[in-house]
N, C-alpha and C positions, 0 to 999 in steps of 0.2 A: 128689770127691776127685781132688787131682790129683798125676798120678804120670808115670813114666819111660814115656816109650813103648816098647813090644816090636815085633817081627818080625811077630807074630802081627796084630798091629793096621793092617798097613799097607794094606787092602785097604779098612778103612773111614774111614782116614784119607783117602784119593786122593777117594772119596766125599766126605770134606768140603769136601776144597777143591773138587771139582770145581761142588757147592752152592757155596761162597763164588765164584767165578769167575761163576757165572750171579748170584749177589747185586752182583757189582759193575758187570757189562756192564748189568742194571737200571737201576743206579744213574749209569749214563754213564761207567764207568770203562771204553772200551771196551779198552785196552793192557796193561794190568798181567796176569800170570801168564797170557800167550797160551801155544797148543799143549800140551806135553806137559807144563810147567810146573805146581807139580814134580812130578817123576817120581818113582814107587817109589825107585827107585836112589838118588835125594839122600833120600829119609827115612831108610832104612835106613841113607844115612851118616852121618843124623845121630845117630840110634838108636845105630849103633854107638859114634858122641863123647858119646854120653848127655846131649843138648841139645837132643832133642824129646819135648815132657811133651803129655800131653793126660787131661782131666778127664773121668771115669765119673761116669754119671749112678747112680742107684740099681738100677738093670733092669743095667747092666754096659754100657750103651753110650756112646760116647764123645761129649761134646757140644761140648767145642770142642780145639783143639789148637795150639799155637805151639814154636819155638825159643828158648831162650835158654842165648845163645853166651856161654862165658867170655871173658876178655881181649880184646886189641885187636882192632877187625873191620878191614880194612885200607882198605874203602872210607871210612873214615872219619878219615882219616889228613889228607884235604884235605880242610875246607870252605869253601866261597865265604860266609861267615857269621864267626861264634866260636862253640867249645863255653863252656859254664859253667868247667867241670871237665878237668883232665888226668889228672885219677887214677884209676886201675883202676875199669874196669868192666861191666856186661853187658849185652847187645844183644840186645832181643826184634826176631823175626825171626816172619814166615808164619804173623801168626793166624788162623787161621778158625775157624767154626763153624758147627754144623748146625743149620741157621733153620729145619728143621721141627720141632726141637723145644720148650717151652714152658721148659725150664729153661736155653736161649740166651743169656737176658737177661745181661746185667752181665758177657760175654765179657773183653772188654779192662778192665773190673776186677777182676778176678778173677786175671788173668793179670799184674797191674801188681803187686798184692798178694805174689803168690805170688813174683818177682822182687824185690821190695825185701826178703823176706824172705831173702835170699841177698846182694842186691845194695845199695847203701846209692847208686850211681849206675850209672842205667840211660840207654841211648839206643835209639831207633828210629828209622825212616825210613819212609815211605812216599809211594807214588807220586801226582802233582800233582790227578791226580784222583780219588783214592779221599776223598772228602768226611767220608763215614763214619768213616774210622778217624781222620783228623785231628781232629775233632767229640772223638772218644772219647779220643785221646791226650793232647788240650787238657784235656779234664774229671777225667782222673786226675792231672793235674798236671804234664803234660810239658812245656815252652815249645820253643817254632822259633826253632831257633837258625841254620839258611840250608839251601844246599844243597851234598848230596853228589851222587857220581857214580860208579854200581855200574863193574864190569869193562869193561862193554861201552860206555861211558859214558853212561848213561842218564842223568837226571837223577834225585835223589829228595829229598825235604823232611824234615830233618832235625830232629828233635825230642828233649829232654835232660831227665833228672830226676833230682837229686840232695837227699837226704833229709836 
């Protein structure tokens, strides 16, 4: 089931990601969400914009968890590419999951589902070498449309999915 995150969730949220962070430095992602990234403080702000959901298992423990932002994201305002679409829509942000569980599986479909069911066009990004999630963003139907560039100007791969 997946729901609104609370206040109360945020300790085994940090758990998650902080598993998803050791899943990606595995995986040779060694840059993406360094040091305290993110922090309690940005969940709970997102909690409080009511755009971070995360999915209970049956036992009541949380197996994976993402953001998905209403309206414009503003890093997304400039792409070195083309989007499909200019018309409203929602931005999955910070999936993770907790890969010791056995009910993990089908994370980023589950969470694409759950978005289109709100969103009829979704975008994400992620970073050059998180392998994985592009794998998974490509397989639910998202295409790369170039690149964006967060606040700090990072670089990130920009992907689009319109229903």
């Amino acid at each position: 089931m997946i729901r609104a995150a609370e206040k109360r969730d945020v300790e085994q949220l940090l758990s998650i990601y902080e598993s998803a962070k050791k899943f990606m430095r595995g995986a040779g992602n060694l840059t993406q969400w360094t040091g305290n990234y993110p922090s309690g403080e940005l969940l709970e702000e997102d909690i409080d914009k009511g755009q971070l959901y995360c999915e209970e298992n049956e036992e009541g423990r949380i197996v994976f968890c993402f953001v998905l932002a209403e309206g414009e994201d503003p890093t997304y305002r400039y792409i070195d590419g083309e989007w499909l679409s200019h018309e409203p829509y929602g931005t999955i942000h910070r999936i993770a999951k907790d890969g010791s569980l056995p009910d993990s599986r089908g994370t980023v479909k589950r969470c694409v589902e759950f978005a289109l069911a709100r969103h009829s066009h979704l975008r994400v990004d992620t970073h050059r070498d998180n392998f994985p999630m592009q794998k998974a963003v490509e397989r639910e139907g998202f295409s790369y449309r170039g690149i964006i560039y967060l606040s700090d100007g990072s670089p990130r791969m920009a992907y689009e999915l319109v229903k």
